[in-house]
C-alpha positions as CSV (number, residue, x, y, z in Angstrom):
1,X,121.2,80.4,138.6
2,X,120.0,81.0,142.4
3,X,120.9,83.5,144.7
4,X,120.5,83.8,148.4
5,X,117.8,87.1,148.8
6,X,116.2,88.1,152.0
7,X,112.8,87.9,152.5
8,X,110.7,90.6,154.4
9,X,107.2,89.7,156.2
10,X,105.2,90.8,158.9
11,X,103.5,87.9,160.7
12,X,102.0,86.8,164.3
13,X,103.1,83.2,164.1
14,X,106.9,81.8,163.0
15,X,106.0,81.3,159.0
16,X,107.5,82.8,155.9
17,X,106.3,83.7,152.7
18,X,107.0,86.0,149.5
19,X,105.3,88.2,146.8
20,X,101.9,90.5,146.3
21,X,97.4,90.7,144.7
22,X,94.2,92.5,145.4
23,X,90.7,93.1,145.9
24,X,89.1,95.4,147.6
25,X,85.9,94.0,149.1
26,X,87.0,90.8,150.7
27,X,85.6,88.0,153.1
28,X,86.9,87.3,156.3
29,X,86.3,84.7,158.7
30,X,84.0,85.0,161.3
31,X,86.1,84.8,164.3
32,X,90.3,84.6,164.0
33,X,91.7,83.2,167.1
34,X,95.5,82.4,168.7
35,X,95.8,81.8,172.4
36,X,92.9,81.6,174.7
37,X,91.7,79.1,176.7
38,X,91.0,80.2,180.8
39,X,94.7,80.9,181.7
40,X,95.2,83.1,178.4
41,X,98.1,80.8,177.6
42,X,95.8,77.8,176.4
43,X,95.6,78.1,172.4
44,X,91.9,78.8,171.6
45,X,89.9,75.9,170.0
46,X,89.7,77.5,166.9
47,X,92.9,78.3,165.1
48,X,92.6,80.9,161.9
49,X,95.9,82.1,159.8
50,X,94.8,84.5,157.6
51,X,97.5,85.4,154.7
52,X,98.4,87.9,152.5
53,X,99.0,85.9,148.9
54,X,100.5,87.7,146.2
55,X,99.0,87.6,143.1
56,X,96.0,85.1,142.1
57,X,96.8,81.4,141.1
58,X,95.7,80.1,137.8
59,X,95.2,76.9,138.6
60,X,95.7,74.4,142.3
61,X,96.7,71.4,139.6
62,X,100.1,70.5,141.3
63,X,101.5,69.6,137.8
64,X,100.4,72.3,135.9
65,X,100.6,75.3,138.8
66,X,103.5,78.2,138.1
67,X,104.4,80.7,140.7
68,X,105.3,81.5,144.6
69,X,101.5,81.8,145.6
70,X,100.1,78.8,144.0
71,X,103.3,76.7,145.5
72,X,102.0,78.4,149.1
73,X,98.7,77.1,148.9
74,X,99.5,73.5,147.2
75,X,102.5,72.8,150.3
76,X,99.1,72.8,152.4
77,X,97.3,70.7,150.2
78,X,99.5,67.9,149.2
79,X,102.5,66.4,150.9
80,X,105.5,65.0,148.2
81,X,107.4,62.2,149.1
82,X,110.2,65.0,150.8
83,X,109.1,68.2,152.7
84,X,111.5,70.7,154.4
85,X,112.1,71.6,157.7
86,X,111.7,75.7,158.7
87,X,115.4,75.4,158.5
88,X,115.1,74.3,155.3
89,X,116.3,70.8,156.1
90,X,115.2,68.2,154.0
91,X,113.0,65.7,156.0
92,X,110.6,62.3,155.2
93,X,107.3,63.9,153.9
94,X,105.1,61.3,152.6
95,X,107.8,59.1,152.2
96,X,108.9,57.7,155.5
97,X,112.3,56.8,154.6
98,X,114.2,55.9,151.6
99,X,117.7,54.1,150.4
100,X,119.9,55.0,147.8
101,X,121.8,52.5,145.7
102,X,125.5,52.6,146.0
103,X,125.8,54.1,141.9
104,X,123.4,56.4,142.9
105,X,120.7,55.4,140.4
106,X,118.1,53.7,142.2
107,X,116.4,56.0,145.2
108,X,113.6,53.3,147.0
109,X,111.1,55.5,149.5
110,X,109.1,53.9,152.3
111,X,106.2,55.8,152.5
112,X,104.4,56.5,155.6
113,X,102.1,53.8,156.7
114,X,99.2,56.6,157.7
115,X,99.5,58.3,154.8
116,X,95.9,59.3,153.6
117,X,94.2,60.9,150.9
118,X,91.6,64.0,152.4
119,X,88.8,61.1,151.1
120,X,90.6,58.5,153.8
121,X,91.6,56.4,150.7
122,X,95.4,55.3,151.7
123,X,98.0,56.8,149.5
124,X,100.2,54.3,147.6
125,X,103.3,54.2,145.6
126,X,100.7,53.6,142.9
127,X,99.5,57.0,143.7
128,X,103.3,58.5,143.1
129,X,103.6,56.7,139.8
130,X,100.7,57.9,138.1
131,X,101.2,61.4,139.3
132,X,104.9,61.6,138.3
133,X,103.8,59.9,134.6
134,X,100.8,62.8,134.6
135,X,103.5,65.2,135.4
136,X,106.2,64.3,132.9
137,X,103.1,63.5,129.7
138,X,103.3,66.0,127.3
139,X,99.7,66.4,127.7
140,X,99.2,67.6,131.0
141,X,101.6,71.1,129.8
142,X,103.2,71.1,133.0
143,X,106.1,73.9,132.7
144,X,108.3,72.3,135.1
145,X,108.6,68.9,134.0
146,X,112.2,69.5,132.9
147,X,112.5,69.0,136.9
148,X,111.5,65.5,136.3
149,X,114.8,65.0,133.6
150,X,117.3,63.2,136.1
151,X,115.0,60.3,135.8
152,X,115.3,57.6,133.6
153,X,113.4,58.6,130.1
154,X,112.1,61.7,131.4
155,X,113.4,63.9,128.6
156,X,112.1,61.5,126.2
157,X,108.5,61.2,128.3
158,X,108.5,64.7,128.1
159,X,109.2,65.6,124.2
160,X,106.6,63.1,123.3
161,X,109.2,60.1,121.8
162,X,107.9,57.9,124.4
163,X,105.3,57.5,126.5
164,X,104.6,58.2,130.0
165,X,105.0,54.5,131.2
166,X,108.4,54.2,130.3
167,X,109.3,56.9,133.3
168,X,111.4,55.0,135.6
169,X,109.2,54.9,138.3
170,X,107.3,51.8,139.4
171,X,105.7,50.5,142.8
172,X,107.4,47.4,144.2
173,X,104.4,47.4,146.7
174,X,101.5,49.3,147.8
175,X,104.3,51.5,150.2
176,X,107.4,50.8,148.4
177,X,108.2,53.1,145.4
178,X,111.0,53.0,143.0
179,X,112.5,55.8,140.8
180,X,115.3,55.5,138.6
181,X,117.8,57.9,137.4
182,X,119.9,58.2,133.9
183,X,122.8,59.5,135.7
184,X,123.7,60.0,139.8
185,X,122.0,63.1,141.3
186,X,122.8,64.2,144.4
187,X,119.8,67.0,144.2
188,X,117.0,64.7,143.4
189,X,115.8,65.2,147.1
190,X,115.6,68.9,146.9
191,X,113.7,68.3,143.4
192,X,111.4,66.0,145.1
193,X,109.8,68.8,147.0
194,X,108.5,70.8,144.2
195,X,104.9,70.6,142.9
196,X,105.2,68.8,139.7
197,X,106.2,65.9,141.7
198,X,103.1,65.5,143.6
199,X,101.0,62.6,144.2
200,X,97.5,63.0,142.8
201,X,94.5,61.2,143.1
202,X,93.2,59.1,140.1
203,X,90.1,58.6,140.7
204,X,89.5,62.6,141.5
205,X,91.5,63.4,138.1
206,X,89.8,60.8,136.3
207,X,86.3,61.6,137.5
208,X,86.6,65.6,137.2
209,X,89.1,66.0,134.4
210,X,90.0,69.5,134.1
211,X,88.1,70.6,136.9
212,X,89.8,68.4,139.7
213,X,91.3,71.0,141.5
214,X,88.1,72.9,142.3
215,X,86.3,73.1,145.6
216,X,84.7,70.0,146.5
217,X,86.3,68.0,143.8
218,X,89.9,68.1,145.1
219,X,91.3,65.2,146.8
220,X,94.9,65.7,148.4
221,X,97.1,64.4,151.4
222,X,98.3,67.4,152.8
223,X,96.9,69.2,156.1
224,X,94.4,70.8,154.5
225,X,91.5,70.5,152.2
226,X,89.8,73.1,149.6
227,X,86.9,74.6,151.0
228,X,86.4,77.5,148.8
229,X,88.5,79.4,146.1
230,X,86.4,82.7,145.3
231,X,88.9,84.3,142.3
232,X,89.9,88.2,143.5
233,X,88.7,87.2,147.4
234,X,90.1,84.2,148.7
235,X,91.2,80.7,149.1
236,X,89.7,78.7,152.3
237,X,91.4,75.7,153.6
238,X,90.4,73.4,156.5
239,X,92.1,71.1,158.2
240,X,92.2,67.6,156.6
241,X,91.5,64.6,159.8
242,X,92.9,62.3,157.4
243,X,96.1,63.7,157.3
244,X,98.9,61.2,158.5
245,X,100.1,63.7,160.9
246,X,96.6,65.6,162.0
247,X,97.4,64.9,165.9
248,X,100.4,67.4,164.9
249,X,98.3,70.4,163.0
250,X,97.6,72.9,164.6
251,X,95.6,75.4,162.6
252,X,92.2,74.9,161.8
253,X,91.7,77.0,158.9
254,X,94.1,79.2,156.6
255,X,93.2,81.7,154.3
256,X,94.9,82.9,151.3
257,X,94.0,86.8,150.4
258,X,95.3,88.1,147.0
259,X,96.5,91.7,148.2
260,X,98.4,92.9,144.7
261,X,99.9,96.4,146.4
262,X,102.2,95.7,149.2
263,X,101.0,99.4,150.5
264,X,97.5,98.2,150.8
265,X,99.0,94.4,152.0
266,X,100.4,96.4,154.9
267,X,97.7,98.6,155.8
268,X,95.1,95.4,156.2
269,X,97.8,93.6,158.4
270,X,97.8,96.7,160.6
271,X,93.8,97.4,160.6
272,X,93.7,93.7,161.6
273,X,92.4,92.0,158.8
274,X,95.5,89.8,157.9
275,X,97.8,88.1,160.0
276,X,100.8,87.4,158.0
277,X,101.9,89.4,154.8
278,X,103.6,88.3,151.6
279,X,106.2,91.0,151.8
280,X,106.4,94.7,152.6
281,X,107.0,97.9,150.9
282,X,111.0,98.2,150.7
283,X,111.2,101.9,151.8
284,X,108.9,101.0,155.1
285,X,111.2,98.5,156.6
286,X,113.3,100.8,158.5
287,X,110.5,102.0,160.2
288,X,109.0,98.3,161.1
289,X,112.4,97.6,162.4
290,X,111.4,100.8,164.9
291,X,108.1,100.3,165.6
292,X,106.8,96.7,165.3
293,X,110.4,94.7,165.3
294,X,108.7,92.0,166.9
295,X,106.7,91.2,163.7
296,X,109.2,91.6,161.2
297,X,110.7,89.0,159.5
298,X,113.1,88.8,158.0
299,X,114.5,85.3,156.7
300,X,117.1,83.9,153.9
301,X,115.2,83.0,150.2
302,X,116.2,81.0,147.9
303,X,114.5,82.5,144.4
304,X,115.8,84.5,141.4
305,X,114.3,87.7,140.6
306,X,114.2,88.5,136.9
307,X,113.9,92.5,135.3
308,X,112.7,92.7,131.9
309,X,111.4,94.9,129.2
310,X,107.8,94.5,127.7
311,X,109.4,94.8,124.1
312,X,105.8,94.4,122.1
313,X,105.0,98.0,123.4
314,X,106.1,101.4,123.7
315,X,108.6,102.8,124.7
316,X,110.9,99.8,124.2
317,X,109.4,98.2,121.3
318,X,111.9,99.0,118.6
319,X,114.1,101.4,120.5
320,X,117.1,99.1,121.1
321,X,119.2,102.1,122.3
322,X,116.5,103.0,125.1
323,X,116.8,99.7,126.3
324,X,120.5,99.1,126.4
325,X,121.0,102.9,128.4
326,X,118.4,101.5,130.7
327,X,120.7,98.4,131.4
328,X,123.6,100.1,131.3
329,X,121.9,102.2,133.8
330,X,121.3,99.8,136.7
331,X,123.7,99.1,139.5
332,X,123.8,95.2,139.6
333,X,125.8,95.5,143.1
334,X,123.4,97.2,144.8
335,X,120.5,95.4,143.4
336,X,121.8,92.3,144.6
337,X,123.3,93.4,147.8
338,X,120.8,95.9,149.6
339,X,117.4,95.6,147.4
């Protein structure tokens, strides 16, 4: 089940975020600019966002990718067929429309005629077929494909009793895809968002195998491109001029710093060196409401938050009563309401 939390972030520009990473010798770019230009209200030719990024990602393979940090990155990399809106309002992604039949079954998507892949190949329905079968195949280990179950023999793609071209989804036409459902559901937008239901490109995959979703091997139709992942430094993106809506991005480059303390996250966003956190220290927000209120931000998150105990070790391996004192221990009210 999901609850409504509140997300804390410092920033200079109107994004959110959530979570925390480290290193302690990093690269940054050369020059980070915002507004410039000769009036000082002009934005500056060169566009940076540098971002605090929680914990590393194990892999940028949209179908096999777990976790806040990698879903930050991949959102700039690929585009699914629906996106959302800051307000979190569902909105055409790379789908430019789509119908729904009146049983609620059969969802048809229109995708956007300028839809590109970072290589200029157009992106097809073709595209969304093969990357919904890779998603749903047992082979590719993807942890979310239950997300895929409201479609038509998804359960059954997934457990291996059939195989991955019996998902109902097919392409009508190069920009006319077709998914079918097993039952109505009135969520499937809001599913359609998520990684696991990314296009990819076949070629790339096919070509690269495993290694796809490395630097100068990925191919995606988001607003950005890979440039360089250094693991325990950084993650540089660059602005894709094949994206469908380029004339629309702004930034030029974002890059994605693994800061693991929120202490030290904080203390490189003040010196400078980032321009947006992951999240801040809990006992430091009253203070940022004081001092920088401009720059804190604070929004709605939808996310569950999960406490556990690492039972394979000490002191909770094999001390049940330790465990349930501990539990018995925690006020559930206020960790839901004020923390």
């Amino acid at each position: 089940m999901k609850r409504g939390l509140q997300a804390a972030a410092l920033t200079v520009v109107c994004l959110l975020s959530v979570a925390c990473s480290r290193h302690d010798e990093v690269q940054l770019p050369a020059q980070s600019q915002g507004v410039g230009g000769a009036s000082g209200q002009e934005l500056a030719a060169v566009q940076i966002l540098r971002r605090g990024n929680g914990t590393e990602p194990e892999t940028l393979d949209p179908h096999r990718a777990v976790g806040v940090t990698a879903a930050n990155v991949l959102r700039d990399l690929f585009e699914g067929l629906v996106t959302e809106a800051a307000d979190g309002e569902l909105i055409p992604g790379a789908a430019a429309s789509w119908t729904v039949s009146d049983d609620g079954l059969v969802y048809t998507f229109k995708l956007q005629p300028e839809g590109r892949w970072s290589n200029g190949d157009p992106v097809t329905a073709d595209d969304f077929v093969y990357g919904l079968r890779r998603s749903a195949d047992p082979a590719t280990l993807s942890e979310y494909s239950a997300i895929l179950y409201p479609i038509e023999n998804a359960a059954e793609v997934v457990a291996g009793t059939l195989p991955p071209d019996r998902l109902g989804v097919r392409a009508i036409d190069a920009q006319t895809l077709e998914i079918r459902l097993h039952a109505p559901t009135p969520y499937l937008l809001g599913l359609l968002t998520h990684a696991s239901t990314y296009p990819v490109n076949r070629k790339s995959v096919e070509q690269y195998g495993a290694r796809f979703a490395r630097p100068g091997k990925l191919v995606g139709n988001g607003p950005f491109q890979l440039s360089e992942w250094v693991v325990q430094s950084h993650i540089r993106l660059i602005r894709n001029p094949y994206y469908r809506d380029n004339v629309h991005t702004t930034l030029t480059e974002v890059w994605y710093y693994p800061v693991e303390n929120a202490e030290a996250e904080l203390n490189r966003y003040r010196a400078g060196e980032l321009d947006m956190t992951q999240t801040i220290p809990a006992r430091q927000i009253a203070w940022l409401r004081k001092h920088l209120p401009d720059e804190l931000h604070i929004s709605p998150y939808l996310g569950s938050y999960v406490f556990g105990f690492n039972t394979t070790q000490p002191p909770f391996r094999d001390a049940p009563k330790l465990r349930k004192a501990l539990a018995l221990a925690l006020d559930r009210d206020i960790l839901t309401s004020r923390i």
